[in-house]
C-alpha positions in Angstrom: 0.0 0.0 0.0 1.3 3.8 -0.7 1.2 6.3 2.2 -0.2 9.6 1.6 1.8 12.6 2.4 0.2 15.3 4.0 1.8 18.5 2.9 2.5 20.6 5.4 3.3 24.0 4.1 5.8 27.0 5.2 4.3 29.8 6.8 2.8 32.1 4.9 3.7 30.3 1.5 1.6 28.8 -0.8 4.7 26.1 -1.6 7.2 23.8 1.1 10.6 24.0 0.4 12.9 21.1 0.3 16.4 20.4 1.0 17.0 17.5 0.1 20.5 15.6 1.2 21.0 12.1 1.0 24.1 10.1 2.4 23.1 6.4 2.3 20.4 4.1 0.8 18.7 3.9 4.3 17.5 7.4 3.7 15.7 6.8 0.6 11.9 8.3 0.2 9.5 5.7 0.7 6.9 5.4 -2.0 3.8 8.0 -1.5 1.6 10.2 -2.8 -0.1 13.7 -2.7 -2.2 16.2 -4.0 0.8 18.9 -5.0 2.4 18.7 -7.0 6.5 18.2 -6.6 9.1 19.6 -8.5 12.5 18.4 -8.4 16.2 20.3 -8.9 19.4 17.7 -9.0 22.6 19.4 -7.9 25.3 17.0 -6.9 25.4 13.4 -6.8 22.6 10.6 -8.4 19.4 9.3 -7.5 16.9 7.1 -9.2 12.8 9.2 -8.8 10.5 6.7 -9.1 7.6 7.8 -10.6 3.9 6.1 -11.2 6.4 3.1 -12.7 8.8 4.6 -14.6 12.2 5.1 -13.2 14.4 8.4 -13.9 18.3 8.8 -13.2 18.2 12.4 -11.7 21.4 13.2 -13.6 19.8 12.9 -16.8 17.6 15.8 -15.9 17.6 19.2 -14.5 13.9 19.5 -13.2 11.7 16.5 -12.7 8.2 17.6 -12.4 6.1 15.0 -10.2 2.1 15.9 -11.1 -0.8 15.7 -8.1 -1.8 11.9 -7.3 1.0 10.5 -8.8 2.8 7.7 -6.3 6.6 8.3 -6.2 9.8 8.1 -4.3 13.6 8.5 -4.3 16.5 6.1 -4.5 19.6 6.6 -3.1 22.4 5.5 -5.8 25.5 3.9 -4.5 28.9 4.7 -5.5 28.2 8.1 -4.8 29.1 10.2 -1.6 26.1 12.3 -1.5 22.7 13.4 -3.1 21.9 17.2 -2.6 19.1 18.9 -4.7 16.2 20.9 -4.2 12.5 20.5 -4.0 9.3 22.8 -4.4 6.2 21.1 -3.3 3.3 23.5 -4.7 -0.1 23.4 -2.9 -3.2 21.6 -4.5 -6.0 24.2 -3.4 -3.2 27.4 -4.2 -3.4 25.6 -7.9 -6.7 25.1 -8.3 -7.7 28.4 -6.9 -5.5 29.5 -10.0 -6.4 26.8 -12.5 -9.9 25.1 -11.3 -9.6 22.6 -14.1 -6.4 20.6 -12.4 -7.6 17.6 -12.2 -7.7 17.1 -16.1 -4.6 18.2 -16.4 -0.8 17.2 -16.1 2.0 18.8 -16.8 4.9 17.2 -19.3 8.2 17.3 -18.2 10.2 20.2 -19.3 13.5 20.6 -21.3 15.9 23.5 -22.7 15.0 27.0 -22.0 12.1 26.1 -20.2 13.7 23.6 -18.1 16.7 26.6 -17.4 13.6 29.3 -16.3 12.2 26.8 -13.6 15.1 26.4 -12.4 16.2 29.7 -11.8 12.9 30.9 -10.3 13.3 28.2 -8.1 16.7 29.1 -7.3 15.5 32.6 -6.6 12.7 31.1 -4.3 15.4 29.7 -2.3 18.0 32.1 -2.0 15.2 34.5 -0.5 14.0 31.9 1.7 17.0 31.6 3.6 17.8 35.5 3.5 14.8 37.5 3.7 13.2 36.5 6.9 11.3 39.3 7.5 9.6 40.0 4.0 10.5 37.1 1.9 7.4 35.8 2.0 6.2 38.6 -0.4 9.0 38.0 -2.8 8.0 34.3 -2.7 4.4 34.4 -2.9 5.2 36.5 -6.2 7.7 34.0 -7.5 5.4 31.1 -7.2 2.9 32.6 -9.1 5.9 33.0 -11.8 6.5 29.6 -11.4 2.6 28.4 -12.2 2.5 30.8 -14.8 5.6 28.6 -16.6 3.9 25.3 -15.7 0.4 26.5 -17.4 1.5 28.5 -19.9 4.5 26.0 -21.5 4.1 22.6 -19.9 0.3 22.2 -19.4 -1.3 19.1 -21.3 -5.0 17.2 -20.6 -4.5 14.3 -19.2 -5.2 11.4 -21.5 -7.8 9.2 -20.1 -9.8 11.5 -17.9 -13.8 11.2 -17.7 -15.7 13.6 -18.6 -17.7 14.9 -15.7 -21.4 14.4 -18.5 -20.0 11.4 -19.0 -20.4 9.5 -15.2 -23.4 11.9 -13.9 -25.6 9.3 -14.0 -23.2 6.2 -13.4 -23.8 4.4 -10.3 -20.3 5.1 -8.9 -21.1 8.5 -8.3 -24.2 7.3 -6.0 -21.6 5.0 -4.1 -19.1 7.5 -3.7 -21.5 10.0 -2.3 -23.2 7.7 -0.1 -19.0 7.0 1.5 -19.2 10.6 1.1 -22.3 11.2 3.3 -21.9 8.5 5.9 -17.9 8.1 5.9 -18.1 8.8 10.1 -20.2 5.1 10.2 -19.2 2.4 10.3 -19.0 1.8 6.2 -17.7 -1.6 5.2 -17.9 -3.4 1.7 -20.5 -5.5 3.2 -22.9 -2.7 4.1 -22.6 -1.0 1.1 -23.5 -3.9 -1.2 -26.6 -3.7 1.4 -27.8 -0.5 0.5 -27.6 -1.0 -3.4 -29.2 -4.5 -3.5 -25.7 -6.1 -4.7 -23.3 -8.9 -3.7 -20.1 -8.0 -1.7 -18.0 -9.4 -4.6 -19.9 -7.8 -7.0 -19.5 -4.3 -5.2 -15.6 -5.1 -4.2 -14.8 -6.0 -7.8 -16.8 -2.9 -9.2 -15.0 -0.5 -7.2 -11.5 -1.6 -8.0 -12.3 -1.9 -11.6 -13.6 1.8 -11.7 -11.3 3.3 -9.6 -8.5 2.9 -12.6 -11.4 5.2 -14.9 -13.1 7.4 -12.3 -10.7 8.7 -9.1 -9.2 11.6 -11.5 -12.7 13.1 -11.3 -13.7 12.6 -7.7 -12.7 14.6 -4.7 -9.5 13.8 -3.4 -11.3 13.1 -0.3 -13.6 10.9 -1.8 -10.9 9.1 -3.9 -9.5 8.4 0.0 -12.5 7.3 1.4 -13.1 5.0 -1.3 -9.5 3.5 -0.8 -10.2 3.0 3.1 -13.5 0.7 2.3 -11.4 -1.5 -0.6 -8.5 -1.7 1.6 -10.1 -2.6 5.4 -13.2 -4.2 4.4 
């Protein structure tokens, strides 16, 4: 099972900063998942970014954008003395107050002279962050809105096999989900779900997982969570 990360953002920001410094394989970054998205600067050394099942060597890139809801995490390569790099984790409800469409959306990794601009606003991001104490945060704020506008404006694709919300209105996943989604604080099991809509257990259990693949980019984050609680401990 992957762990969720909350995000626990700096104060003031809309983003958490990363510093990311790596000595040994026992510090390598579990695989997890969250709803910012993650973008990553190599500096010195090698690690291997797993990302939703394709591997990247960090030193073949110099950003490595990680999209919202995608399950990833960081190897440690041996044969190297350190890892050091940087990270910008960019908060889901800052982006969708900005870009309400998110969820059909990814963003394509970068190269060239887009690649170069994201990394020196991020640089900039950082070098105020550990100088400017006092009124960084303005300078910041600023700079991650420079930051989305790069990502939207150069880098933003749809996302291939999204639903269209017309499309599921009247499925029967969208009852189920907001019947979790109205009585999540019960006692919900896979059992008393297949209760309420008149169905077999193995029927319902089989359903879910086989919609989940089609339907979760268009639910809720906290619904796609609650959903993955009954599958998991039912």
């Amino acid at each position: 099972m992957y762990v969720y990360e909350k995000i626990k953002l700096d104060e003031h920001l809309p983003i958490k900063i990363l510093d990311l410094y790596y000595e040994s394989s026992e510090e390598n970054v579990e695989k997890h998942w969250h709803n910012s998205i993650e973008i990553l600067v190599p500096i010195l050394g090698k690690v291997e970014i797993w990302d939703n099942g394709h591997m990247i060597r960090s030193q073949n890139v110099d950003v490595y954008i990680i999209n919202s809801k995608n399950i990833h995490g960081i190897s440690f390569v041996s044969g190297y003395e350190v890892y050091k790099g940087y990270g910008i984790q960019i908060n889901y409800d800052y982006i969708k107050s900005i870009f309400p469409l998110i969820d059909h959306y990814e963003f394509v990794q970068p190269d060239g002279e887009v690649s170069r601009e994201i990394v020196r606003t991020i640089y900039r991001i950082v070098d105020i962050y550990d100088d400017d104490k006092e009124y960084g945060h303005i300078a910041i704020k600023g700079l991650t809105d420079i930051l989305m506008y790069i990502l939207l404006k150069k880098l933003l694709v749809r996302k291939k096999y999204v639903l269209q919300e017309n499309e599921i209105n009247n499925n029967k996943i969208v009852k189920i989900v907001n019947y979790i989604d109205q009585h999540y604080k019960e006692n919900l099991s896979i059992q008393v779900l297949a209760d309420h809509f008149y169905v077999s257990q193995s029927y319902l259990s089989r359903y879910l997982e086989q919609q989940l693949k089609n339907i979760l980019i268009v639910l809720d984050w906290k619904k796609q969570l609650m959903i993955y609680y009954i599958l998991i401990y039912r």
